[in-house]
N, C-alpha and C positions, 0 to 999 in steps of 0.2 A: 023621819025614818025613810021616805019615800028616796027622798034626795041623797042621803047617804047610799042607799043601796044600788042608785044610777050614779053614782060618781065611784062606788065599788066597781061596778062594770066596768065602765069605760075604763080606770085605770087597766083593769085587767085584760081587757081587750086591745090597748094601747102598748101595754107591754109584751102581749104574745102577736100583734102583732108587727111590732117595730124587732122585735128577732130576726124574724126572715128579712124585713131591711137591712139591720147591720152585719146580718149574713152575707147579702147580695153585697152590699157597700164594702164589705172585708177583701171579698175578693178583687173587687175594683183595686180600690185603693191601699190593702195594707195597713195591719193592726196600727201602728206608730202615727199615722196621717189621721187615721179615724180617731183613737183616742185625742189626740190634741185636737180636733173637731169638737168630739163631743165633751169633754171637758174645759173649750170653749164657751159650748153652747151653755152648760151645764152652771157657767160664772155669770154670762149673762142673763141666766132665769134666775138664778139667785139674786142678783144684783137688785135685779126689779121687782123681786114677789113682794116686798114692804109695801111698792107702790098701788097693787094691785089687789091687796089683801082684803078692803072691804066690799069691794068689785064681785060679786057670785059669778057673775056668769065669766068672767076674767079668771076667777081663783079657779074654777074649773078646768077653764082651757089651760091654765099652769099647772096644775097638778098630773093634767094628760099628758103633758108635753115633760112633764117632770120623770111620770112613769114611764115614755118612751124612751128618754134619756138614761136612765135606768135597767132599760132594755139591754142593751150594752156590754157592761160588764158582765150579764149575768148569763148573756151569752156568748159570748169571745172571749173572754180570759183565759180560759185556760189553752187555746191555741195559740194565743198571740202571744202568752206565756212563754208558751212551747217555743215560738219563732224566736223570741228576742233571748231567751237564756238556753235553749237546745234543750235536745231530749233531757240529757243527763244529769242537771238542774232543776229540769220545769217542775220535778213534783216535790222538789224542798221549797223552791221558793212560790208556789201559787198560794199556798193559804195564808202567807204571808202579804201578799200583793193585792190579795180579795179582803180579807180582812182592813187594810190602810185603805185602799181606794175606800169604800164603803166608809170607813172611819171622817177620812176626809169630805166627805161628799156631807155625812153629818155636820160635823162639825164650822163647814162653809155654809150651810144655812140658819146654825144658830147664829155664829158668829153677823151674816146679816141679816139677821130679825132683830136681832140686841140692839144694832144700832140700827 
């Protein structure tokens, strides 16, 4: 119990605050650069979580690095929305585009757990 509710934390601490990172990094770089980054990043922690899964102190530090990554979209979507299809679009096509991202991002981790 003890462990679950310090790996609840830190997720949640990871995700508020890797926000104000992809904030800062939005502006640097630009929604299009940072997503292919972190959707990058996001194939390579997938790729490897099988290998690391019995590893506690490892599945930890992936599951942080997971909720950081996760960070992300749920903070810049709907700006970056905004940039890539214009005002006049962004509020038909975002719950569209948050619902697939999210979809995918599932899906890419059952798909490598399976094998």
């Amino acid at each position: 119990e003890n462990f679950v509710f310090w790996l609840h934390f830190l997720i949640y601490l990871g995700n508020g605050l890797f926000r104000i990172f992809w904030g800062y990094m939005y502006d640097k770089l630009g929604f299009k650069r940072l997503m292919i980054f972190d959707l990058s990043l996001v194939i390579i922690v997938a790729s490897t979580f099988y290998f690391i899964i019995e590893i506690k102190a490892l599945l930890v530090v992936y599951i942080i690095i997971i909720s950081s990554l996760a960070a992300f979209p749920n903070s810049l979507m709907p700006s970056g929305v905004q940039q890539v299809f214009g005002v006049k679009y962004s509020s038909e096509v975002y719950g569209g585009t948050f619902y697939c991202f999210g979809q995918l991002l599932i899906w890419l981790f059952i798909c490598l757990a399976v094998y």
